[in-house]
C-alpha positions, 0 to 999 in steps of 0.5 A: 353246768348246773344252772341249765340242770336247774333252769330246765326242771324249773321250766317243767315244774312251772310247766306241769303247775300251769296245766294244772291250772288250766285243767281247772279252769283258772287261768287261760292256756294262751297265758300260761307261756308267758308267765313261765317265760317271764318267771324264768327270765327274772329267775334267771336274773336274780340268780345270775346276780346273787352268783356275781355278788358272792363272788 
């Protein structure tokens, strides 16, 4: 139940630092969502991993 709370504020967290990127002028709107996606992804993966070897 808390891994989809923490998996949206990250999306938006990682969402409002690419704005802030692409208002200033560092890196380009349209790669701005697939490196969010990736992050979550891999975010995702890690995380589902330490779970399982805590276990």
């Amino acid at each position: 139940m808390l891994k989809p709370a923490i998996l949206a504020l990250v999306r938006q967290v990682l969402t409002v630092v690419g704005t802030a990127l692409v208002a200033k002028g560092y890196v380009e709107a349209s790669d701005v969502e697939p490196v969010i996606g990736a992050l979550l992804t891999i975010g995702s993966v890690v995380w589902s991993v330490a779970y399982k070897r805590a276990r």
